[in-house]
Every structure is written in C-alpha cells, then in structure tokens.
Phi, psi and omega in degrees: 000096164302088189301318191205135178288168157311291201298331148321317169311278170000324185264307173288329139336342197244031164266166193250023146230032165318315207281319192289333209274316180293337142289354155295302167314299185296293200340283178288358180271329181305307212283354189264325172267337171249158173252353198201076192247134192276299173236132151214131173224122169221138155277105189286200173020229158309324144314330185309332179242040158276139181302178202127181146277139166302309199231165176204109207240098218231142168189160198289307204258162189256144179190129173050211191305335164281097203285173192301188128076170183272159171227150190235125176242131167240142170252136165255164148230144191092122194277188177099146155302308167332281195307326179293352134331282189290324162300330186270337193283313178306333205247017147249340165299352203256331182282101156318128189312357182232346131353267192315313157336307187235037167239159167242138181259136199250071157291158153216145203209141185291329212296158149274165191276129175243047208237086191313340202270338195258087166299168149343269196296359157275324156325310182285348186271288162359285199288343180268327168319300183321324190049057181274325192235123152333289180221184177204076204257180191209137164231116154291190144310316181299326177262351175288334206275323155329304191296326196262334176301327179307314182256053194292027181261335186286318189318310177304328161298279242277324177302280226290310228241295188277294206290321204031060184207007177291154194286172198283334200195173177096309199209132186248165123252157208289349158256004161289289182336295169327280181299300159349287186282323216256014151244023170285004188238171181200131333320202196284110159344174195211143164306310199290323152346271172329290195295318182044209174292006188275018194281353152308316171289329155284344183268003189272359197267319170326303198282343172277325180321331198251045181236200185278184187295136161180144174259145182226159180232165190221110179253162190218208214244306196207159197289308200306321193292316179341313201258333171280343145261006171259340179303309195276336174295331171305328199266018176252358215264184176278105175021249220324307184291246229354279186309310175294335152298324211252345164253025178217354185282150169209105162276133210254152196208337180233136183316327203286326170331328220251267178336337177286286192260021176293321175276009185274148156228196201043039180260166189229083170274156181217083177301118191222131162096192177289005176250030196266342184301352168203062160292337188278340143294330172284336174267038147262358187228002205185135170315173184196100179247168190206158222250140150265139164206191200062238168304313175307294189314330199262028163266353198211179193312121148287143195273116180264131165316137184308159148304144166300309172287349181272005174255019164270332152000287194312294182290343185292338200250004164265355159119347172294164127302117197322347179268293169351313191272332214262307151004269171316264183355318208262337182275328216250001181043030169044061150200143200285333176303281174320303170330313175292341156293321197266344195213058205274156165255015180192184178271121193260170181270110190303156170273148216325297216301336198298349171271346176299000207288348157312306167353273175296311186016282198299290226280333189295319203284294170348277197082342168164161210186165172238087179296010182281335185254138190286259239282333144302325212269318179308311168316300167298348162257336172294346203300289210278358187062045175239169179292336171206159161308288188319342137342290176297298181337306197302335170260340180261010163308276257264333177286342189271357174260003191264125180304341166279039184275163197263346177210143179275141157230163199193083170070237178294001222256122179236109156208134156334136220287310176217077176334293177285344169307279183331278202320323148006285210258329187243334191295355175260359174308295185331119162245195187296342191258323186312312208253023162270314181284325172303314159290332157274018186266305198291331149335283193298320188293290193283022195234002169220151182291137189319171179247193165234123178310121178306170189288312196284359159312149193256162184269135175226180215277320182290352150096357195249168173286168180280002161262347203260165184259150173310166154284339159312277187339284174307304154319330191265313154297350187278331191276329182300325210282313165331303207294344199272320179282339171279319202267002163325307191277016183255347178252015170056049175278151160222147171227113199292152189108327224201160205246165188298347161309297216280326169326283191314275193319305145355302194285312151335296207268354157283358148245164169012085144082029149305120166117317213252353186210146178307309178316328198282327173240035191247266177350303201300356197032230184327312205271021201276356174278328174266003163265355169279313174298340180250018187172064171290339190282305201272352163325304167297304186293334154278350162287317218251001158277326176298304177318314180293315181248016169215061224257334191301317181288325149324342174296331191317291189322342199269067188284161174297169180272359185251017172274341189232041180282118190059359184248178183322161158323185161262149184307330188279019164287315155323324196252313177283329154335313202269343173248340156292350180265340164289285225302321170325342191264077169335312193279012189235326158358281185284342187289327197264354149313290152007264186303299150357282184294315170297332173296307177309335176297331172271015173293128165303314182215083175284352172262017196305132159328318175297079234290344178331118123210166184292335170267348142344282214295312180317320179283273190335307185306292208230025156299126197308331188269300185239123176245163201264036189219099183302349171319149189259194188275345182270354161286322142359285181280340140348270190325327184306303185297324181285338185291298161358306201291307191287282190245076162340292198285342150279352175295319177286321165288352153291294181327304179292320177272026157243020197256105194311157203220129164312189181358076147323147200208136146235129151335132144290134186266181184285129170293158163295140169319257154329262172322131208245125183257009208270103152355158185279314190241068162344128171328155165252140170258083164264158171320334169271359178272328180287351187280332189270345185259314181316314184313297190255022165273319196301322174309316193271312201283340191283338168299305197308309207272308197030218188278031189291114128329265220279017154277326202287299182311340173281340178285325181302308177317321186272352199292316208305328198250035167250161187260158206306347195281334188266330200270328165314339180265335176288331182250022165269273201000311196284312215279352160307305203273359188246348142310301181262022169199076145281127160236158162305339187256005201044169192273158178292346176247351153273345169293269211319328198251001155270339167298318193285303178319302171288342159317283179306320158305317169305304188268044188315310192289354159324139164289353166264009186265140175269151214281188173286320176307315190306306209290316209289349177268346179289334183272326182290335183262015150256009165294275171023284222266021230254125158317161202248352161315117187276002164274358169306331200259341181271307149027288189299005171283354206242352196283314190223164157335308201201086180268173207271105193243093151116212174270159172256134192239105160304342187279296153010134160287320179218175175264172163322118193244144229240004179276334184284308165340291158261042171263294197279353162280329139302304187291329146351294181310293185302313179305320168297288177239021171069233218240311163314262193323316154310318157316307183308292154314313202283323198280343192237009160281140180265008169224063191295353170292339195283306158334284200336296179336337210233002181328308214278353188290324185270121167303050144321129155300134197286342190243341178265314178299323187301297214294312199272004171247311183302322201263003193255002169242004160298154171308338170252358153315156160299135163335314197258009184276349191279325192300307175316305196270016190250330200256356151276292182308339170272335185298334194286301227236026160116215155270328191296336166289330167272338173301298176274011175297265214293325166298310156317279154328242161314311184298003195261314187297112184260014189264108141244070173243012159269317172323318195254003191267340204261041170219032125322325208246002178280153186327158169242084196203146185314010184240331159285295188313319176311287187302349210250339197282339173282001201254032180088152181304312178308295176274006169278332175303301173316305190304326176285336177287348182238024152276115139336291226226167170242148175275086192267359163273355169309157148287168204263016152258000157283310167299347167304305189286314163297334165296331182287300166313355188274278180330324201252019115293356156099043183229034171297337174284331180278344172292304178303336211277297219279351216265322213352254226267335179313356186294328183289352185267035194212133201283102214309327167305311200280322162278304180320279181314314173315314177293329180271337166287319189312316181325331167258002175237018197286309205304295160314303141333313154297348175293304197269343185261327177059247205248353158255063173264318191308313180307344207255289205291316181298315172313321197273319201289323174313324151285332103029277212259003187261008188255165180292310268229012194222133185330192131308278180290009170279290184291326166279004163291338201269297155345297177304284180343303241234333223290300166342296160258031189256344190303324169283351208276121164292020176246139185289148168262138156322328178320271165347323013085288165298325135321316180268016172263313185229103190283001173286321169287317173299310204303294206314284193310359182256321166309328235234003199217311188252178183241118165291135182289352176297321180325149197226326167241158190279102175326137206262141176234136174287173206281319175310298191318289176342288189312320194285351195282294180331290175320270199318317176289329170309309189289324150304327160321309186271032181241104172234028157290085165325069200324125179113339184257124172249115172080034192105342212237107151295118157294119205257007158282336163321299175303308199287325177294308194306287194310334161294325184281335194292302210246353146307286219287340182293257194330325172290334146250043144082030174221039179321268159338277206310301191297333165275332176285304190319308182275004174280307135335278213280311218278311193309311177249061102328136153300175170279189161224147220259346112345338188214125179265038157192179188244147343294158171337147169309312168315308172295039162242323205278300157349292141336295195288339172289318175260357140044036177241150161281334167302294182317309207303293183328290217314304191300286205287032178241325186267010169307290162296316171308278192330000184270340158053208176308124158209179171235181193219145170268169178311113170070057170259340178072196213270017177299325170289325179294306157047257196267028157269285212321301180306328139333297180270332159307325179287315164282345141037244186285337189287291179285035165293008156286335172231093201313336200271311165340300184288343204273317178276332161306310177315297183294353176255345174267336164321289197306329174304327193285330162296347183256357162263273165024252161296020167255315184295329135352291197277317174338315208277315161332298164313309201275348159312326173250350200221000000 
C-alpha cells in the first residue's frame, strides 16, 4: 500500500513548511533505519529555519539511504542537476576543508531528477572525483517515495498529517486510530481513562510490542477495547518509546492491507476485522497483536476492567470533576462499550441483550446477589416469579459470552453491569406486577436487621450469615429504587395511578415501624444514603416524628468509641451521610439542618475525635467559602435562624464553627448518587459573598454570646481571621462587656484578649498577624480596661511556656529564654509588694511550677524564705510551691536552713507524708537521711515512698543504702526504674531480688513508669546475662516472669535458648497451656494457673529457636534427639498431637541454608522424614503461613504476592525429592498459597463491581 507517491511528494514541495515538515519526516525514516547513531541532530518545525545544517548525523553502519560514518544533510526544492549544483556548490564553498574530509554530503529534494543526459550516480561519481567530501549522495522523490514504502507507518502519519490524501480503510496509524475512536465520546477520551490502574498491563504490552516477531493475543470484552488499549498504552508510553512505536505501528483491518504488508519487517501491527485472518503471516517478520474474545479470552492473558477510582484520572483530565468521574466510572460499569452510551458523539447500537430484556427483568431490578447465599437465591426467584432459582442462572449463563452482557460474575458474585445504562432499555418494559414484587422483595430485605455470621459458619466470600442477604443484593435494590426515582423520565416508566416518586416513596413508608421507631432506618445499613436520595421526603418525615415524640430513644444510634473499637461504625453515621446527600436539594435543605441540628442535641460526644457527628455535618453543609449545598446563600443563612430557633446550644457551637480559622479546612460531604440537583445557573463563591455569610455568622453569634465569658473568649480567639468591620464589632462587644465586669486581677477575657495583643505584636511579621494599627486597638482597649492590681502586669511572665518578649527572629538558634525576664519579676515583686505578694502572684498564674522554679535564683533573705515556706502551706496555695520553696531555701542557706526548718516549719505540720514531700528536694545525701531519720519512722517511711530519684553520683554504699530504703517500702520496681547505668555497681544477688519482689509490683510501676518500665527491666535482665555469676535458669525464670511486658524487647531472652536445650522444659511449658488427653475430668483452674497459662503461650509463641542451630548450621543430631525426647515427655502427658504442632512450629523458622537451594535445610528434612507425623507436618505448613505475618496490599491487587509464595514453595519441591514426605508437604502448602491467590483475585475482582 503506497501511502505517498511522486506526484505527492511534488504537491508538497511547493508548500511553504515544506522544509520544516520534511526533515521532520527524514528524522524519522533515519532513526526507523539505524539502531546506533552516535550524533542525530534534523532540527524541526521552527528550528528548522535556523542558519546550520538541516541534519547532522554520525552512525557506525551504512543501511538503505543512510551512509556509514558522520554526514551533513541539506534539504532543495527544484529537480535537475542545476539545483544539485548550486546546493553542493553553496555547502562546499561555506565547508572547511576538513570538514568536509570525514563528512558525507547528504541532499535531498522532493522533486525528481529531471536532467535524462547526467543520471544520479554519474553526479555522485563527479562530485566525489573532486575529492572534496568523504562522499557524496543525492535521494530525489523517487527514492523518498521508496524509502517510505519500506516504513509505511511513518508514510501513513505524513499522508495523513501533511499530504491529507492518505487512504480511507484498510490500514491506520495510531494516531489516526486514536483521533477515530476517542472521538466518539463527548467530551473527547482520555488516555487515561483506557489505561486507569491497568499500567501494569501496559507496560508488560509495550514490552511485547518491542519484542521479537511474533502473534499474540489479548483478551478483553470487545476486539475495539483490545486495540484502544494497546493505541493508548503507546501514546503513555515514555518520549523515546512513544516515537519508536508510533513510527513503525500500523492498525491493519482489511486482508488486502494485511497482504500488502505482509513481507515488511521492524513493522508493529494491531490486527482488527478481517486482517485478524493473517495475523500469522504478519508475525513471521514483526510482533502482531490481535484481540480474543467471548469464549476465547479466558484461554490466554486477560485484559481485566479498570477500577471506577483508577478511571477518575482520566475523567478529571477530560474536564469532569472527581465526584463526577467516579460517578460516571460507576454508571458505565468501567466498560468502554457502555461508557460510549452514556457519553456517546454519534448514534451507538443497543445492546445484543435488549431483546432478552423480559427476561432479565427479575435479575436487572436486583442488581446484584450471592448465589452462596439461600436467603439472596429467594428473592431473586420471588423477584421473577419462578419456581426455583436455577432458571434464572439458566438464562443468564448464555449473556456472559455476549460481549455487551448486562451482568457480571465474579465466583458467587452476580451484578448487573451498568445499572442506569440497563434501566434505559428495560425500565419501560416494567409493569404492575414487576414493581409489586419489587416492593415487596425491598420490603422483606430492608425490613430486618443484617446478621453478623457465626463463628462454626462455613465461609462464604459475601461475609454474611446464612439466613441473611448479601450486601450485593442490597446495594443493588437500594440503587433500583434511586434509579426508578431520579431517571424514569429517562426509560420513559409509567405508573398507573401514581407518578414514580410516590412509588418510591410508598415503597419506603411500607417498611417495618417506619416513622415510629429508630430501628426501621438503623435496618437500612450501608444503604441508608441511598434509600434517603431516593425517598427524601419520607426519610425527614420519619426523622422529625421520632425526635418529636421519642428523641431519648433516638440517643441509641449514637454508640461509644469503645463499643465500636475495630468493629463496624456507629449507626448515627449512616443518618448523617443520608441527610447530607438530602441537604444538596434546596427544597430539603432547612428540613435537614433542622434535624441535624436536633440529632446534635443528642449527641453524647460532639467533640469525639471522630469528625462523623452532626454538628460537623452542619458546619460543611453551610460554611460560608465551600458550602456542601446548591441552596444560594440567603437560604443558607435562612437555615442559620432556624437551627437558633429550634436548638440554641447547637446553634451557638455552628456559629462558633463557622467563625473564620486560620488554615481552615473542609470536609466534602456525601454527594447524590443520581440526582442532578445543580441549578441551571450556579452560585458563584466570590469574596464578597463570604465576606457577607462572616457578617451575618458575627452578627448572630455575638447576640448568641451576650455576657457568656467563655463565649465572648471565642471571638478573642477568631480576631486575627476577622475582617475589620467584624472585628470592629467584636471589640465594641469586648469593650461592654469589660466595662461592666471590672476586677482587681481582670477578667479571664482582658487576660485573654491581652495574650492575643502580645501574640501578634510578637509575631508581627507573620502573614497571620494583625498589622500595627489592627494590634494599637487591641492594646489601647486593654489599657482601657488594665486592672488596677500591678500584679496583673507581672503574671504573664508565668502564663506560658515560652511567653511572648520582643520580636520573634525566625533566624534565632534558639528561642528566647524567659528566665532571666522571671528572675526580674520576682525580685520586682519581693521589692514591691514582699513576700505577700509572691504568694499572691504564685495563687493567680496559671503555670506556678515556672515560679517555683526560679526561687532559688532571688536574693531572699533567710526570714522571707522561712515567711514564703509558712504562707506557701496555706491551704489556697499551689500544691507544689511548698516543694520549691523548701527545697530553695535549703540549696541557698545550708545547715543554717535545717536548723530552723523543724522549728519554723515542721512544727506547724501535722501530716507526716507532707512533712516528708517538702524534704524531697533536699540534697540526697547521709545528712538528709540523718535528719529524715530524727524526725521519726512515719516520715521517714513517707518520704522513701515519694523519693524520685537514687544519688547516682553517689558512692556506691550510699546508693546501696537508698536502694535498701526503697526495698524496704516495697519500691523494688522503682529501684529498677531509678538504677540506669548504676545496675553495675549493684551485686547480681541484689538484682535477682530486686527482680523477684518487683515482679509483685509490675501493676504499680506501670502506673508510674507507663511504657518504659519495660525498657527498665530489660537494661537490668541484659545486665544480668552479661555477667557470669547468675544461672541460666535464674534469669530466664525472671524473664518468663517479666515476659508480658517483655514482649516487644528486641533483645534475645535467655529462655529461648533454654527451650531449645532442654526439651523437658518445652514439655513443661506446654503443659502449662494445653489440657491433656489423659485428663479424665475438666481441671477447675485458678487465677495463678490462667496467668501462667497466658505467660507459657507468650513464650510459645516467640519460641523459634532451632534446637542444633549454630551459626547458620543445624546439627542434625541435636535436632533430632530434642524432638525425640520432645515428643516422648509430649506424649507421656498426654500431648501428643499439640506437642507435634509446636514442634512443627519451631522447624518452620529454620533458616535456609546458604549451601543448599532449597528450604527447609536437610537436617529438617531428614527429621520430618523421620518422625514421619502428620501433626509435625500440620504444625509446619501453618506456621508456614502465619509467619508471613502483616502485610499489605494495594487496592484490587488480587492473589500476586501469593503466587510467588506458591512458587516458591513448588521449587522447593521439586528441589526435595529425596525427601518424599518433605516434598509431598512443600507441594500442599504451595497448593494451598494458590488457593489464597485464587481468592484474593476474587476478591479483587468483587472489589472493582463496587470501587
């Protein structure tokens, strides 16, 4: 097939982008002919008509039209010798002589040569006789046309693209194809669409495409998806493959095409039509694909359907929105057929099933089922009025070869393919009897609560009990009842009587104790967003009679977070989904705030971590920047009054949460499925409208706040994000209400809106900072209003952490430190107002430890620390200021501080564990302990029981002696806590006890230590084991003890180790866990047995120690005596069985051996072969699997990781046929990997029907 001609070139010389176009053209006839080019430069388009060479070229080999070596290429117009003249004569006058040596001159001219007395190669003989030029060639038209028949794929772009004279049928390029197909849709396709989540399949197609000749096939649904996914995985592909595929690809379609191109080769074909009849002559020179389908696809790879989310990409970049496309994705049942209905540019062909469509009825009206399930199979035969199920099957077997089929399976899995598509072609079919059955199928379904499947239940893939209906099912009737209510007027249904809204709705108010009881929409589950989009009216009418007359019982819905911890939601999620896909509906709107807003009254914990809650849904719903409604705004604020009106205290928390926030956020709430609610002319959200909904949240909420102190503090919180006209209102407001509530200390709202002053002024330069003007009014009205106590003004060095000094220098190393700043607010005080004041001051900070703190800093006097220790045990003091100032005061003044302390002091004090907390903070040294010990047994007892710390800078009989005080308050676990590096200075007898009394005390220690006690106890057994001088078996009794919370500790335990040693100790420990079959009655067990049971399974469980293995290398006489002796002492009590899985276990975490190509090591094998159980075996292939332990997986990946398990364990196999009972149990364990990828490809497939 001659794409392009002489006389074509010719017509194209004479275009005025001849020259940009044509070289463009060699670019790609070179790079189709060499593999190995060193330098390519053909500058195109607009470079093209830059001074230069048109081409400049370096390759090893000489091939066709391309010489060896570097070439320099100029492109003419106008044949004859003259022009190949004056071009060799211009390009060699202009060309260094040395140049020219190791280049070949290239021309090329479309026209042909017309000079009958010179041919070509006497030219070329001529000009290299100069011996100016290395070489010298010339390609006329006659040979570009030549050039091109060899590449027709490029001939077919350039007929096509430049010439527009290329032929009609028979043969495409991919971007003819491309342009073909993908505008049959409106909008245009998208690549992306095709490919979705599918780019594994493309890059493995890419790779045949570039492989050697050969035909292969792909099956899919249709020939067309076949070829339009393999056109867009080319045109995805990367620059360099894109351009090398896209200039040797051809879709071929008519045999004479096929016959045409049969002898080409580095040709690429995608065989369609009547040229699939030979495809096996075109794959003897070039790859060849070609599409199977029906019966034919599942014999060889399949194209498998896209996910609806990995095709939303697709649609977002055609001009949809992310709900829109996944929409669409979900209407069109991610097949490209159906998709071309719904979003067709031309008239499509109904599908082959539509005459079949009386039929179906029953199975369409469904939508989908689990034929694993009894109580699914019923429905679907009363749905059709048959006598048994197996009918239906029987009619719907003969649709699954039609490439259009109206329904999907996927194992037990039955669904309709494309609900709203199907409902088209069949909803006017529907009669009186059809959707009588239909309310009563939805009736029976939705009319009982879901079950949960028993445990001795056999498993099925729908997840459900064996009385109860799938979620297919329900999904699938919930979506019928949407489709008969949005989309009727699109299959043209009538209903006598009654128009198809009041159906739905009928149908709706026919179930079970609808209106009267919460349980009647609890029952709807999953599906309660979608029988509300589809019968909103009576959904609200039955929400706003129960709130009205039983709103306590409604409170149900609401469960804790620790009733539904790792189990389903709480129920009231479902009802807020479901009135946010209602509130999109302007006429529904204020009904469903409302409710809304009364469900908030019944909230237990509106403030739950868990953003699900009602007044959430209400703030999304009507936030003024995105609001979740097409309703315009003045219904919006409309809705504002009413919530007010109806629940005032949710009304003021909307308010507060709609009150602008710095980085602000919104939730998108759940969309309508169906129904397109969207105005003709949609709101526009411009600044001034949000600026006008801030207006009128500020309005209501400062009426809502009146003289509330802790309402009032939210705005002080909102000024930075208010626009000046509200913050102006907020600080008349502020400036009322702080008039008319003066105190000497100020109000919790002039601290607050003074805090807010210094905030901003610190961090003035922030892009969240109010500017200096905004700041001098916030300072002049807390001047206004500045209490008349001056301790008000000292305070805030005490309020925070890091209070706010100066400027903030984001540049800084460190922040500021605020000590010296209270250092000098104190000695202020004490200069001022004495000692008094320092109490005083201490009683109105809100952080009195940063006071404590700094005591020790201030020049006191010896009679103002005694006077500041006396007023620091009034009963209104801070708690902890007493520790502070006794324990400064001994750092300042000594022994001269202990003299009068018990005089001064203690005597006033009758407690003693107060007595002994305020002489915590004294040195911890034998001079304390003297004094702690006169002051009697009582506070000496309190005090060791409230010491912190051990004196780890101490010598080591002083640490000794506080450790012995501890012990003999019963604080050996906090001794462990307290010890860190000091355990070596302490007598390995002395940690063993300390471990064995801590051991009764862990419930405490965890109280005071939290999660690093573990970390305590492991430092002492790891010191412990590195010393000589303490058993084995001491220290792994301590272990074992300890083992609960030991469990995470990454350090090997001694146990272990001891287990794989003394198999008398494995028995014991098994023992201590399973029930012997010898047992003749059921053993009554105590709280100790139960713990130790608990311990003894932890340890089995970590016990993967390989008796025999050292250094990689199983001794396999070692092994083999522990499991003989292992499983004689199993058996003598009567643990036989139990005692071969365990030990079947531990052979399972062998190592390979790196020596041997396969697993497990020979010693287990020979072992295994030896002991000759079917238990050892069990044990082994169970922990086979278990041991793969967490993992993960992506969305819809199907069985791949199992696989490669299955393949694994097949190699090793095949690898142990010396040890038959091995091989025979490596073979069943890779069987079984292949059944858990089997259903995981399953599940897969299940998963993309819905997501």
């Amino acid at each position: 097939m001659q794409w392009i001609d002489v006389r074509a070139l010719e017509t194209w010389a004479t275009f005025l982008n001849a020259r940009e176009m044509v070289m463009a053209m060699l670019a790609d006839l070179i790079r189709m002919t060499i593999d190995d080019a060193s330098r390519f430069r053909f500058p195109s388009g607009e470079a093209s008509q830059l001074r230069g060479w048109d081409g400049d070229l370096e390759t090893t080999e000489a091939k066709g039209f391309v010489p060896a070596g570097k070439s320099k290429w100029e492109f003419g117009t106008g044949p004859g010798a003259s022009k190949a003249n004056s071009d060799y004569n211009k390009r060699t006058g202009q060309t260094p002589a040395a140049e020219m040596a190791e280049n070949t001159l290239v021309l090329v001219n479309l026209g042909s040569w017309d000079t009958p007395t010179k041919k070509i190669p006497e030219w070329e003989h001529d000009r290299r006789q100069e011996g100016k030029w290395r070489d010298v060639k010339y390609i006329d038209g006659a040979q570009l046309v030549q050039w091109l028949q060899d590449h027709p794929a490029i001939a077919a772009r350039y007929a096509r693209n430049v010439l527009k004279n290329a032929p009609q049928d028979g043969a495409l390029s991919t971007d003819e194809y491309w342009d073909e197909f993908s505008t049959q849709f409106n909008p245009q396709l998208s690549e992306k669409v095709v490919i979705a989540d599918r780019k594994q399949a493309a890059d493995a197609l890419i790779a045949k495409l570039l492989g050697q000749p050969e035909s292969f096939m792909l099956g899919a649904e249709t020939s067309e998806e076949v070829i339009a996914f393999a056109v867009a995985a080319i045109r995805s592909a990367e620059p360099a493959v894109r351009e090398s595929l896209e200039s040797r690809t051809l879709i071929v379609r008519s045999e004479a095409a096929a016959r045409f191109l049969a002898m080409h080769t580095k040709m690429v074909f995608l065989a369609t039509g009547a040229a699939e009849a030979l495809v096996g002559v075109l794959a003897k020179h070039c790859p060849v694909l070609s599409a199977a389908t029906g019966a034919q696809a599942k014999r060889g790879p399949m194209l498998n359907r896209p996910t609806a989310s990995g095709m939303v990409p697709g649609f977002v970049e055609m001009g949809l929105d992310h709900g829109q496309g996944y929409e669409l994705a979900h209407r069109c049942g991610r097949s490209l057929i159906i998709l071309k209905r719904l979003i067709r540019n031309a008239p499509v062909a109904e599908p082959v099933w539509v005459s079949q469509a009386p039929i179906l009825k029953p199975v369409l009206l469904a939508g989908g089922w689990s034929s694993d399930l009894a109580a699914d199979c019923e429905v679907l035969k009363e749905l059709g009025g048959h006598v048994n199920y197996g009918s239906i099957e029987a009619a719907l077997m003969p649709t699954l070869g039609i490439p259009d089929r109206p329904v999907d399976r996927e194992a037990d899995v039955w669904q309709v393919r494309a609900p709203v598509d199907a409902f088209y072609f069949y909803g006017c079919q529907l009669t009186e009897e059809d959707l009588t059955r239909l309310r009563d199928a939805i009736v029976k379904v939705f009319g009982k609560q879901p079950e949960q499947p028993s445990r001795g239940q056999k498993f099925n893939l729908a997840k459900a009990a064996t009385s109860d209906h799938s979620g297919w099912l329900r999904d699938g009737l919930a979506l019928t009842l949407l489709i008969i209510a949005s989309m009727h007027k699109v299959a043209d249904l009538h209903i006598k009587g009654r128009s198809p809204q009041q159906y739905v709705d009928d149908v709706i108010n026919a179930l079970p104790d609808w209106g009267k009881s919460h349980h009647s929409i609890v029952r709807l589950g999953d599906q309660t967003a979608l029988l509300a989009e589809a019968a909103p009216n009576p959904f609200l009418t039955a929400l706003e009679s129960m709130l009205e007359g039983a709103p306590e019982l409604v409170t149900q819905i609401f469960e804790s977070e620790r009733d539904r911890f790792f189990g389903p939601s709480s129920p009231h999620v479902h009802f807020l989904w479901a009135l946010e896909a209602i509130a999109w509906d302007p006429r529904y709107l204020n009904r469903a705030v409302v409710v809304l807003a009364k469900l908030g009254q019944l909230d237990p914990d509106p403030d739950s971590n868990h953003v699900n809650r009602p007044i959430n849904s209400l703030r999304d719903i009507l936030l003024g920047w995105s609001p979740n409604t097409y309703a315009f705004q003045p219904q919006r604020i409309a809705c504002l009054d009413a919530v007010l009106a109806a629940c005032p205290s949710v009304g003021w928390q909307l308010l507060k949460k709609l009150l602008p926030r710095l980085h602000d956020s919104s939730s998108p709430t759940l969309h309508p499925k169906l129904r397109d609610l969207a105005p003709k002319q949609p709101e526009e959200i411009t600044f001034g409208l949000v600026w006008d909904f801030e207006i009128a949240v500020v309005d209501r909420a400062l009426i809502a706040a009146g003289d509330d102190e802790s309402r009032i503090d939210v705005f002080v919180e909102a000024m930075g994000q208010l626009q000046p006209q509200n913050r102006a209102k907020v600080l008349a407001h502020i400036d009322s209400y702080l008039a008319a509530h003066q105190t000497a200390e100020g109000s919790a709202i002039w601290h607050a809106l003074k805090d807010e002053a210094a905030r901003n002024e610190h961090f003035g330069d922030s892009d969240w900072a109010l500017n200096g003007e905004e700041v001098s009014a916030l300072k002049i009205l807390v001047e206004r209003h500045r209490p008349t106590d001056p301790l008000v003004s000292d305070r805030h060095a005490f309020d925070d952490w890091t209070p706010h000094i100066g400027k903030y220098d984001p540049n800084a190393e460190v922040l500021d430190d605020a000590t010296a700043l209270r250092k000098e607010v104190i000695q202020r005080v004490l200069v001022r107002d004495g000692v008094l004041g320092i109490l005083k001051l201490a009683k109105m900070v809100k952080l009195p430890d940063l006071l404590g703190q700094i005591l020790g800093e201030v020049p006191f006097t010896i009679e103002q620390m005694i006077e500041l220790m006396q007023g620091a045990l009034e009963p209104d003091a801070p708690p902890s200021l007493s520790y502070y100032v006794s324990s400064s005061g001994f750092e300042k003044f000594g022994d001269q501080w202990k003299d009068i302390f018990h005089d001064r002091v203690l005597s006033r004090v009758e407690d003693s564990s107060v007595k002994a907390k305020l002489l915590l903070g004294w040195s911890a040294t034998p001079s304390t302990w003297d004094y702690v010990e006169a002051l009697g047994s009582e506070v000496r007892d309190q005090y060791w029981r409230h010491m912190g710390r051990l004196p780890l800078e101490s010598p080591v009989d002083d640490l000794l002696f506080s450790v012995d005080q501890l012990r003999r308050v019963e604080r050996d676990i906090d001794v462990l806590c307290m010890l860190h590096k000091r355990s070596a200075d302490l007598p390995s007898n002395l940690l063993v006890d300390l471990l064995a009394k801590g051991a009764r005390q862990v419930s405490d220690g965890i109280k005071r230590h939290g999660n690093m006690l573990s970390y305590y106890i492991a430092l002492t057994l790891k010191e412990l084991r590195t010393r000589g001088d303490t058993e084995k078996l001491e220290i792994a009794r301590w272990e074992y003890a300890y083992l609960p919370i030991l469990r995470d500790d990454h350090e090997p335990l001694m146990i272990y180790s001891l287990l794989a040693s003394d198999p008398k100790m494995f028995v014991d420990v098994l023992s201590h866990v399973f029930k012997s079959k010898k047992a003749t009655e059921e053993p009554v067990l105590s709280d100790e047995m139960k713990a130790r049971a608990k311990i003894s399974y932890v340890v089995l469980s970590a016990f993967t120690n390989v008796p025999g293995l050292r250094d990689g290398k199983i001794d396999v006489g070692e092994l083999s005596n522990w499991v003989t002796e292992a499983r004689q002492l199993a058996a003598e009590k009567g643990l036989d069985e139990i005692g071969d899985q365990r030990i079947g276990f531990v052979l399972a975490h062998a190592p390979q051996d790196t020596e041997e190509a396969f697993w497990p090591p020979s010693p287990v094998c020979q072992v295994i072969e030896t002991a000759a159980s079917v238990q050892i075996e069990r044990g082994f292939a169970i922990e086979c699997f278990n041991k793969r332990g967490v993992f993960g997986k992506g969305i819809n990946e199907g069985g791949d990781q199992e696989r490669r398990f299955a393949e694994t364990y097949k190699g090793w196999a095949d690898a142990t046929r010396n040890f038959p009972r091995t091989s025979v149990m490596l073979t069943e364990i890779s069987d079984n990997w292949d059944r858990h990828a089997e259903r995981a490809d399953v599940e897969a497939e299940q998963s993309k029907l819905k997501h």
